[in-house]
C-alpha positions as CSV (number, residue, x, y, z in Angstrom):
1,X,206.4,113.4,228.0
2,X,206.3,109.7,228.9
3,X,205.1,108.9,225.2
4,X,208.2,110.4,223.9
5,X,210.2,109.1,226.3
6,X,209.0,105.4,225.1
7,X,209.0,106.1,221.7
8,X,212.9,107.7,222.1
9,X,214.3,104.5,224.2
10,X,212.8,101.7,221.7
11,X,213.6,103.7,219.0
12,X,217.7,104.8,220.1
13,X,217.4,100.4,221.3
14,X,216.6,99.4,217.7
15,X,219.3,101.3,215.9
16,X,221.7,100.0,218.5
17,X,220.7,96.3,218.3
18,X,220.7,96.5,214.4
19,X,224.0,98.8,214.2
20,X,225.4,96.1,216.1
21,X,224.1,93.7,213.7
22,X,225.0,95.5,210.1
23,X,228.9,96.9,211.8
24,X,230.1,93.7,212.7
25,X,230.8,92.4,209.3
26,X,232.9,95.4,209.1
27,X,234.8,94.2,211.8
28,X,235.5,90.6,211.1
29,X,238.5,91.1,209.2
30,X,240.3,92.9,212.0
31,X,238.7,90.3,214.4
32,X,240.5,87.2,211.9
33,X,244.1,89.2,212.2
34,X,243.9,89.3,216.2
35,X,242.9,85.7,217.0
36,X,243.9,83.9,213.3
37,X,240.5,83.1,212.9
38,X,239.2,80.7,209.9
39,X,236.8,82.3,207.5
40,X,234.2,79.7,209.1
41,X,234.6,80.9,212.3
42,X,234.3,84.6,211.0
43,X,231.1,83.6,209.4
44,X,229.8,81.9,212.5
45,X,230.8,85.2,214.4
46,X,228.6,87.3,212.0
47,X,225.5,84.4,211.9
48,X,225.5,83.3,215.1
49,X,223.6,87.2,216.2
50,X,221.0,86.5,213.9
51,X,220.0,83.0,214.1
52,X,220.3,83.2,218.2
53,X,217.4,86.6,217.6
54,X,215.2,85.3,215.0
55,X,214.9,81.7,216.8
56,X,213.3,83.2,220.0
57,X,211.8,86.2,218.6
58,X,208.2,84.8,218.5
59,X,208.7,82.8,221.8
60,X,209.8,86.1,223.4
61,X,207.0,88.2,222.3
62,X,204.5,85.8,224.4
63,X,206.3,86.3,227.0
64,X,206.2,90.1,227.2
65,X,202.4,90.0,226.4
66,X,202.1,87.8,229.6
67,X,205.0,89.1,232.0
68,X,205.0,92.6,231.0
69,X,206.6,94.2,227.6
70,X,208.6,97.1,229.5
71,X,210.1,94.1,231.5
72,X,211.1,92.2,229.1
73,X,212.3,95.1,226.9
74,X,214.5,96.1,229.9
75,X,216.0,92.5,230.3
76,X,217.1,92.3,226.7
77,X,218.9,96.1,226.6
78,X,220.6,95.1,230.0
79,X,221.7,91.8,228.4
80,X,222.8,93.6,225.1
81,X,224.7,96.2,226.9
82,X,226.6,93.8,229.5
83,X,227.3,91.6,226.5
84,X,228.4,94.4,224.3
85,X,231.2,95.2,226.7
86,X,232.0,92.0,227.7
87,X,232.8,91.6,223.7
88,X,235.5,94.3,224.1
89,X,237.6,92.1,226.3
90,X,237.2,88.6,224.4
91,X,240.4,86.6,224.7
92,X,239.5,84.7,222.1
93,X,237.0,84.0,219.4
94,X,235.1,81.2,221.2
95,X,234.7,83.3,224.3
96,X,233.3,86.1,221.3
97,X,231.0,83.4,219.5
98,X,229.1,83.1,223.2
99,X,228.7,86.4,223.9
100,X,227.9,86.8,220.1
101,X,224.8,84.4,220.6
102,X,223.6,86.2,224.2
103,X,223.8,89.4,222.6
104,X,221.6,88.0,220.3
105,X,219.4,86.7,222.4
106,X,219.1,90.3,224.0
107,X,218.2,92.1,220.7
108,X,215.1,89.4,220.3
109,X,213.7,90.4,223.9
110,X,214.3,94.6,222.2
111,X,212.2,93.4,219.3
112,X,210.0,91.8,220.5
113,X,208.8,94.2,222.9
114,X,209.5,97.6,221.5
115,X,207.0,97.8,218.8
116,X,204.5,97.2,221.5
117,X,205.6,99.3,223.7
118,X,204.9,102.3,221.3
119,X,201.9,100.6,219.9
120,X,200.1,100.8,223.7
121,X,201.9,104.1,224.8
122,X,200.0,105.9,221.9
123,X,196.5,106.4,220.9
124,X,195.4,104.9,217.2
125,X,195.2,108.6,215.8
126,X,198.9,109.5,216.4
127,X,200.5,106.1,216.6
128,X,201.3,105.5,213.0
129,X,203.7,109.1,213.2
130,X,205.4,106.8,216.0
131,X,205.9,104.1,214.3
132,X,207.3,106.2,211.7
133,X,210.0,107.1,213.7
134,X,210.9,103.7,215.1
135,X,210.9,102.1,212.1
136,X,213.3,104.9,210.8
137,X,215.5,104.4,213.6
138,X,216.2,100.5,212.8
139,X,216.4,101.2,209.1
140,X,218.8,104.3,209.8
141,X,221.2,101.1,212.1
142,X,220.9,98.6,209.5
143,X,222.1,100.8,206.2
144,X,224.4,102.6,208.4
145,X,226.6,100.1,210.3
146,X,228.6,98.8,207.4
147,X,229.5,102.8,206.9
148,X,230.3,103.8,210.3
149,X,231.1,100.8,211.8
150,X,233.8,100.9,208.9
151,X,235.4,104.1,210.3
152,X,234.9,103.5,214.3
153,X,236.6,99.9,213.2
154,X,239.5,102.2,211.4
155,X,240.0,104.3,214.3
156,X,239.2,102.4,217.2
157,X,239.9,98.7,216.4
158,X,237.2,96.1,216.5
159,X,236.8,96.2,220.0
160,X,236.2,99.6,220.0
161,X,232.9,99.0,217.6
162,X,231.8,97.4,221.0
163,X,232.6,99.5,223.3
164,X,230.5,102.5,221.7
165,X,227.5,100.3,221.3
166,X,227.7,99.2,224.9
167,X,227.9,103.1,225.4
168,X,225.1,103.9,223.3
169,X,223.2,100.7,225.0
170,X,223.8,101.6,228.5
171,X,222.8,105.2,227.6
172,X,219.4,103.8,226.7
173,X,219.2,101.7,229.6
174,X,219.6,104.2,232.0
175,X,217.0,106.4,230.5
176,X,213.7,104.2,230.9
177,X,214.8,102.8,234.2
178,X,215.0,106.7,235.8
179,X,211.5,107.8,234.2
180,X,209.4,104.7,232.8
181,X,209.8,103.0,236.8
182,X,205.6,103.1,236.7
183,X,204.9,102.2,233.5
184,X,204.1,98.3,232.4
185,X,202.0,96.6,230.3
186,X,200.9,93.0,230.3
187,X,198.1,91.0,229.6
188,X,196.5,88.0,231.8
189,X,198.7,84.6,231.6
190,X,196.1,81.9,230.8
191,X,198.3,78.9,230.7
192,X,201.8,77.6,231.0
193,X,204.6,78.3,228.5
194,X,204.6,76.6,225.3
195,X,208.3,75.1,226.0
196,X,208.0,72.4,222.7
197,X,206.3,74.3,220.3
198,X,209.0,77.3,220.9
199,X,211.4,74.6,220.6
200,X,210.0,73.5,217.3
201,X,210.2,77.0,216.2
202,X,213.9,77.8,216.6
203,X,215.1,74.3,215.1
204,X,213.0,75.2,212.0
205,X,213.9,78.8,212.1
206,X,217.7,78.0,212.4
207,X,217.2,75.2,209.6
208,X,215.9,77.6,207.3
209,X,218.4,80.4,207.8
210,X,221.2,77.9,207.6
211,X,220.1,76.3,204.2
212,X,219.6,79.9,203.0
213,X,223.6,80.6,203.4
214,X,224.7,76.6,202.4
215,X,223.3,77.4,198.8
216,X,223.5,76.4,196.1
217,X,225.0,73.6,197.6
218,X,222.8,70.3,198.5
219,X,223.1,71.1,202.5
220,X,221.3,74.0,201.4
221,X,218.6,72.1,200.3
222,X,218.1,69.9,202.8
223,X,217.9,72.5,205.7
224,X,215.9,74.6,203.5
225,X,213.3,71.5,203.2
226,X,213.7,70.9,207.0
227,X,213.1,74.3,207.8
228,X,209.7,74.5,205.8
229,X,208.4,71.0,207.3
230,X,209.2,71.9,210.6
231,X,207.6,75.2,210.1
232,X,204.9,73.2,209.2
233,X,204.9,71.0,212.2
234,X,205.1,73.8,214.2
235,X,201.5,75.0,213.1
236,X,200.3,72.0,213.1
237,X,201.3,71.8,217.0
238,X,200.2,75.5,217.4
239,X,196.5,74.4,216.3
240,X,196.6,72.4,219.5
241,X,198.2,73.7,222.1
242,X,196.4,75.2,225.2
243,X,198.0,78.6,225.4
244,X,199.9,78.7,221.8
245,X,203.7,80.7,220.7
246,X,201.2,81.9,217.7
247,X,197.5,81.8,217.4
248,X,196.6,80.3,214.6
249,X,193.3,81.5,214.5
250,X,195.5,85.0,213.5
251,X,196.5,83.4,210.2
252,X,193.2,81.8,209.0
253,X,190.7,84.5,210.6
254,X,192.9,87.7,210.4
255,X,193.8,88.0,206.4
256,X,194.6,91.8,207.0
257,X,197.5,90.3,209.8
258,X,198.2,87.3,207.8
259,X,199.0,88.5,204.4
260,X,200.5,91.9,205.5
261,X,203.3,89.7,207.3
262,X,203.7,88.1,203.9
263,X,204.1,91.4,202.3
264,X,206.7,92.4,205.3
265,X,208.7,88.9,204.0
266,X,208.8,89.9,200.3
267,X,209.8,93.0,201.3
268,X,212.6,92.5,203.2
269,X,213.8,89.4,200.7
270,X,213.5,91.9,197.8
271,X,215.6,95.0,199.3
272,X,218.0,94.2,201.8
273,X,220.6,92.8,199.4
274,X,220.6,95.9,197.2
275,X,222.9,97.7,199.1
276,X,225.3,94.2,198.8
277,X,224.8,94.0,195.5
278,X,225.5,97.8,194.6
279,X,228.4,97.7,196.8
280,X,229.9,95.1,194.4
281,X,228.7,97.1,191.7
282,X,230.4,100.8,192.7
283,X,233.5,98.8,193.9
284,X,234.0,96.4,191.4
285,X,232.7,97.4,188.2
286,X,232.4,101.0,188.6
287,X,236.1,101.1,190.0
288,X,234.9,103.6,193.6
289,X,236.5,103.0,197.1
290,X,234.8,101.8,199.8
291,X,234.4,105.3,201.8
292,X,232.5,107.0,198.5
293,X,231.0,104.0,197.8
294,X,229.1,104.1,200.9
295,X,228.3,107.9,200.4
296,X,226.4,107.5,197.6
297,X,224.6,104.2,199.6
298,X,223.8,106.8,202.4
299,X,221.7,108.7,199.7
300,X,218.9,106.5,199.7
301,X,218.6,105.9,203.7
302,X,219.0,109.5,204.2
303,X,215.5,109.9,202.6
304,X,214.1,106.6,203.9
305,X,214.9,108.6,207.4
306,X,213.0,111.1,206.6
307,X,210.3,110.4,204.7
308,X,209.4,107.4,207.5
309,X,207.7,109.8,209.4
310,X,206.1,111.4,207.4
311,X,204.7,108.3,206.3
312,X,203.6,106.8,209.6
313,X,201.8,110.8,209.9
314,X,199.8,109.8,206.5
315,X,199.0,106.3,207.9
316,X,197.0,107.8,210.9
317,X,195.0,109.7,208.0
318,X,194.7,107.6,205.3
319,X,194.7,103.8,205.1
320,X,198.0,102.3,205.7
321,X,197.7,99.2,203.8
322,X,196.9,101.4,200.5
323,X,200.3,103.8,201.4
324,X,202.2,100.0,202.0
325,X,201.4,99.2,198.7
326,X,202.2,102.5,196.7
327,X,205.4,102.3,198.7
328,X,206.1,98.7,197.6
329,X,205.1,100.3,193.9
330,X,208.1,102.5,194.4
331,X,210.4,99.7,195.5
332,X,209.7,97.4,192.4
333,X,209.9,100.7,190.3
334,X,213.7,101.5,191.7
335,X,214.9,97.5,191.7
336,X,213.5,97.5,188.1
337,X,215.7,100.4,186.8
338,X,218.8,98.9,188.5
339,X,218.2,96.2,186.1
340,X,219.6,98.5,183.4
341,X,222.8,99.3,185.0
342,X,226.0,99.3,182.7
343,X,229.6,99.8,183.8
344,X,229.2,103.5,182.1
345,X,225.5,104.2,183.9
346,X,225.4,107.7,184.5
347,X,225.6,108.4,188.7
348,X,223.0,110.8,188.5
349,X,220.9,107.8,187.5
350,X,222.1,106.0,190.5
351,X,221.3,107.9,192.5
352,X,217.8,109.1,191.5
353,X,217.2,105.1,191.9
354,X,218.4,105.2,195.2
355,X,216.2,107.8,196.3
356,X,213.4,106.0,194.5
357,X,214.2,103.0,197.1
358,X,214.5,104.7,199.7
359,X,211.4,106.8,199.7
360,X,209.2,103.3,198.5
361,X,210.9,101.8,201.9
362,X,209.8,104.7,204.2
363,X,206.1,104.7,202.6
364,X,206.1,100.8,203.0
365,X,207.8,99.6,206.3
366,X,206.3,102.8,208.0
367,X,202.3,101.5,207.3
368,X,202.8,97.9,207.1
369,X,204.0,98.3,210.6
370,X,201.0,100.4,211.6
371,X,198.6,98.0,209.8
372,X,200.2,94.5,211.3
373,X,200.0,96.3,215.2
374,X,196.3,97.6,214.1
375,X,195.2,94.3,213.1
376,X,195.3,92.6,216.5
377,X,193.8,93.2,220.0
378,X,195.6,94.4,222.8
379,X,196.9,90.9,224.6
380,X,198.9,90.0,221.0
381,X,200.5,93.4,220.3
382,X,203.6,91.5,221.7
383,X,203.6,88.8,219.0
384,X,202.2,91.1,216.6
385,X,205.8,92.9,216.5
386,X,207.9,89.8,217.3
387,X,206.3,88.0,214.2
388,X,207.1,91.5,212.0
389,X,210.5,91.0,213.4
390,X,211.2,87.4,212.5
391,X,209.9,88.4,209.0
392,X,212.1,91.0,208.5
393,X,215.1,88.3,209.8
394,X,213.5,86.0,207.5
395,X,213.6,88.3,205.1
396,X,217.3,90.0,205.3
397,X,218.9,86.6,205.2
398,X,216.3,85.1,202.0
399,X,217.4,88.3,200.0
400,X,221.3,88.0,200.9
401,X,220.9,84.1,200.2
402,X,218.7,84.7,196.1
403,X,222.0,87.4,195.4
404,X,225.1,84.7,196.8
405,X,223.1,82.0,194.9
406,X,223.1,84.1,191.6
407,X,226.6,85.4,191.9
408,X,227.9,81.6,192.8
409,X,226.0,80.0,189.5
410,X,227.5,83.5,187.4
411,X,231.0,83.9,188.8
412,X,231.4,81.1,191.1
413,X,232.6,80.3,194.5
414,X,235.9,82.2,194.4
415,X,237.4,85.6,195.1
416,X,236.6,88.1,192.0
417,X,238.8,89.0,189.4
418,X,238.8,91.8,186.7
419,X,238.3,89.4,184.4
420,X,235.0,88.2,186.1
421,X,233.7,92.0,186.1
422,X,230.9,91.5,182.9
423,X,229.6,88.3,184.9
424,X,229.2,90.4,188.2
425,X,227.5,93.0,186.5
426,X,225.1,90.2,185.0
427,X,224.5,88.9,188.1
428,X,223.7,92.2,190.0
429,X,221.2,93.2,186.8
430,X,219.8,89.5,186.9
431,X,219.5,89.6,191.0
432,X,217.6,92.9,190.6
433,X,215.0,91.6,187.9
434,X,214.2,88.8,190.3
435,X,213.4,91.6,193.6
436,X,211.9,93.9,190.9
437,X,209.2,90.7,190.3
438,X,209.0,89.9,194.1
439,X,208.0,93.3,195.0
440,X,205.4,93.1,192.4
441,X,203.9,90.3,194.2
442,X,204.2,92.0,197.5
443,X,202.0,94.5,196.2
444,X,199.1,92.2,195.7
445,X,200.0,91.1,199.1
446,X,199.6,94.3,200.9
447,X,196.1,94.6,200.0
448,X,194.6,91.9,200.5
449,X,192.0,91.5,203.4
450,X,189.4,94.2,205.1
451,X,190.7,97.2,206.8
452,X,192.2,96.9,209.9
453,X,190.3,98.7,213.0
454,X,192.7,100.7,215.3
């Protein structure tokens, strides 16, 4: 019963945290016609959740291996929830930008622990059908908060998009505080908290990010160059430290941990724009509304729901890392095909492509999960899933940055026209062809290294 109970919370905490995430771009227009925002600070609004998660991400999951990953998981949906509220009553979109970046905060302490809360709450022969589920229930808030955010926003304003995931967050909350009271893990601190090293982190991590949204400009660049070096000085420092953010010895010794995080990265860079980029493509060149444009979207996360499951079930049976790679397979398979869209494509081929994504994405985030968590001990299952999570935030915001970067070189910087509709569709067909050739070498990726022991 307690398993379930785990597996319910952290799963019901991740599709909140990346509901919350997804919806509010939904939102921001509404938000600009309340406070006479400026696109800028719109932007910042929208940014300013992801860079405040992925920057402590990987600080965070030390700290719940030392301190106690229920704790710290508890922390962060308390945070999330009080902030989510708090967001309802902004009087302004300063006070919003601050509660914007705590509630970001909160969802890196979720991520950081959840993964290992249901990692140690089940046994190696039934934890990969856990994972399953957990994975599907992030998935299920990323594809669907642009959809229903879109219709709570229509009915309920922009402040009632926070109200119902402060709801849905204290709902959660409640639920492992009444029943979970005598359950904790942690692990033995050994030394004091690596304060400059996490600092290097989220500098680099934010420089990064940033760069990725300034393209193609030169500020892109730069920040894009400042991110890697002080990624690189970051490892560097890691090598030395006495009680490290990230063990290095996990990248050199562990190839299994190493190169399946590298297969998470491509992953994420070479999907989570597609359903941007077919967006533009139903809208725009197919001539849909928003509402049936996201129904046909909702085909392809329908069966990544399902089929996650069923995937993490196959990854206690079989081994994961050979079901990660058949899944990527798929993915290249479905981004490849997209590459022959035409304004007269036939929406039965659509949508078989779709499905094609979406059950590649359940047979690969499903295993790869189960083989990054298997490929550690015990005291790093907390960093194991915090460093998943930064790829996949790595990832997301890579992918959205390669699509803006091709649409800005083929249409340009400015709002679209029918007469740039043939350039869009190039640009969607050429984005796809480069996802299509990074998935490819994700697959190589996900195999690489000895078998992971449970």
């Amino acid at each position: 019963m307690k398993q379930k109970m785990v597996l319910a919370v952290t799963s019901l905490a991740g599709f909140a945290s990346t509901f919350m995430g997804s919806s509010i771009n939904i939102a921001l227009p509404l938000i600009g016609d309340e406070f006479h925002a400026s696109a800028v600070m719109l932007g910042w609004i929208s940014l300013s959740f992801i860079l405040a998660t992925g920057a402590i991400l990987m600080p965070v999951g030390k700290l719940a291996d030392a301190y106690g990953r229920k704790r710290i998981f508890l922390i962060g949906l308390i945070l999330f929830t009080l902030t989510s509220f708090a967001s309802a009553l902004a009087p302004s979109t300063g006070v919003l930008l601050v509660l914007r970046v705590i509630q970001g905060l909160a969802s890196a302490f979720i991520f950081a622990s959840n993964t290992a809360m249901v990692s140690l709450a089940y046994p190696p022969e039934t934890r990969g059908r856990a994972l399953g589920t957990q994975v599907a229930g992030v998935y299920l808030g990323l594809t669907l908060g642009p959809i229903l955010g879109g219709v709570i926003s229509h009915h309920l304003g922009w402040r009632g998009l926070f109200v119902v995931v402060g709801g849905l967050g204290l709902l959660t909350w409640a639920t492992p505080t009444l029943t979970l009271r005598r359950i904790e893990w942690r692990e033995p601190k050994q030394a004091g908290f690596d304060i400059l090293g996490s600092a290097v982190w989220a500098l680099a991590f934010c420089a990064l990010l940033l760069g990725f949204s300034y393209l193609p400009g030169w500020a892109g660049a730069v920040l894009i160059a400042a991110g890697v070096g002080g990624i690189a000085l970051f490892l560097r420092w890691e090598g030395r430290a006495a009680d490290p953010v990230l063990n290095v010895d996990l990248l050199r010794h562990n190839s299994v941990f190493l190169f399946s995080n590298v297969a998470a990265l491509i992953n994420y860079a070479a999907t989570s724009a597609m359903t941007f980029l077919m967006s533009l493509y139903l809208q725009y060149n197919r001539g849909l509304d928003a509402q049936t444009a996201g129904f046909i979207l909702v085909c392809g996360t329908a069966l990544q729901t399902l089929f996650s499951p069923v995937a993490g079930r196959l990854a206690d049976r079989v081994q994961a890392r050979a079901l990660a790679s058949a899944g990527m397979g798929l993915c290249a398979l479905g981004l490849f095909a997209f590459v022959f869209l035409r304004e007269t494509t036939p929406y039965w081929y659509v949508l078989s492509t779709l499905s094609i994504l979406g059950i590649g994405f359940a047979f690969f985030a499903s295993p790869i999960t189960y083989t990054i968590m298997g490929s550690v001990a015990k005291p790093q299952v907390g960093l194991a899933g915090a460093t998943l999570a930064s790829m996949r935030v790595i990832g997301q915001t890579m992918s959205i940055g390669i699509a803006t970067l091709v649409l800005a070189v083929e249409v340009g910087r400015r709002a679209i026209h029918p007469a740039d509709y043939p350039q869009l569709l190039t640009s969607v067909r050429v984005t796809f062809a480069i996802f299509a050739a990074l998935c490819l070498a994700g697959v190589a990726a996900s195999l690489v290294g000895r078998r992971p022991e449970g």
